[in-house]
N, C-alpha and C positions, 0 to 999 in steps of 0.2 A: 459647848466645851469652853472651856477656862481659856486664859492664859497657860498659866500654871500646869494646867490640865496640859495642853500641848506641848508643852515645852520640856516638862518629864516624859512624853511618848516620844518626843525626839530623844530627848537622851536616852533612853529606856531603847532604841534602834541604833544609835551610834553614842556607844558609851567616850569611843574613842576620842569625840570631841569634848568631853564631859569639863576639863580643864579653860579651856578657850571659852565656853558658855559660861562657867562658875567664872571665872577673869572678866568677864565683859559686864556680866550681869550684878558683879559685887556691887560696886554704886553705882546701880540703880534701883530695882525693887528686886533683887534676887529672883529666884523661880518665875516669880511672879510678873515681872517684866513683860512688855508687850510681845505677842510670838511675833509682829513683824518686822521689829527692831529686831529680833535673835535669827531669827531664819534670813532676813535681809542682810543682816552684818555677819555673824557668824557661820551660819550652815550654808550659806552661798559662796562665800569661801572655801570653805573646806570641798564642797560640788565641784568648784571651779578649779582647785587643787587636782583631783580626782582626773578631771579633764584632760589637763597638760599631764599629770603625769600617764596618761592613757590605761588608767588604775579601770579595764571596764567589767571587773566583777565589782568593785564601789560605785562605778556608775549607774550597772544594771539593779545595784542594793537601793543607792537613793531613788532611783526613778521612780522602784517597786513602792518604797514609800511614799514617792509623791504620791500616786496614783491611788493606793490604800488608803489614803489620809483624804485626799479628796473626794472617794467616797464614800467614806464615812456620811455622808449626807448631813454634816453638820456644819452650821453658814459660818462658824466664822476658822475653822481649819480649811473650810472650801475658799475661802475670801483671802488664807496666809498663802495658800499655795499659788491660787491664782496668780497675785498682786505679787507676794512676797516672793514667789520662786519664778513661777511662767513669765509673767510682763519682767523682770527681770533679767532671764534668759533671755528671752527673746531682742531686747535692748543692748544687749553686749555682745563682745568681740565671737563667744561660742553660739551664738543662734544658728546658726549654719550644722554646727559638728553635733548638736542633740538630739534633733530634731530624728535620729533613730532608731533613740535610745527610750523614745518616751513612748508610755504603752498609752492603747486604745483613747482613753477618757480624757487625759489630758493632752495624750497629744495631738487630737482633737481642740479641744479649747485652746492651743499653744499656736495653732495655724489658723484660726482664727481671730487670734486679736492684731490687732494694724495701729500705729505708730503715726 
């Protein structure tokens, strides 16, 4: 899987952020943009959002897609989500409040990695 390729399956999932990703991503390479500069900067905000406002049908939506997306069995949406979303979480103020919200496969890998 592409960039690009990832980065239209997230919008294609949350059109809702579709403004914020075309904003961020204009200079740079467009679509094409690395996914884990977008999912790092943009869709971990928008997650983090979700959080505090304790929105947990968007919470239970994105987890569904983390978890989809990581197995897809393809290394490098498995390597955005990891890096770009899990060691993320897990690093910041919500590692505590997610941890069960995330289904089977990552969140498995999510209590797993150590800091």
């Amino acid at each position: 899987m592409t960039s690009k390729e990832l980065n239209a399956l997230l919008l294609s999932e949350f059109p809702e952020i579709k403004d914020s990703i075309n904003k961020y991503v204009e200079l740079l390479d467009g679509i094409n943009t690395g996914s884990f500069l977008v999912f790092e900067d943009v869709f971990m905000s928008y997650f983090y959002s979700k959080i505090d406002e304790l929105d947990y049908e968007s919470i239970n939506k994105i987890c569904f897609f983390i978890e989809t997306t990581y197995l897809l069995n393809d290394e490098y949406a498995s390597n955005v989500i990891y890096i770009g979303i899990l060691e993320n979480l897990k690093s910041s103020d919500y590692s505590d409040k997610i941890a069960e919200f995330l289904l089977p496969n990552t969140l498995k890998e999510y209590k797993n990695i150590k800091f």
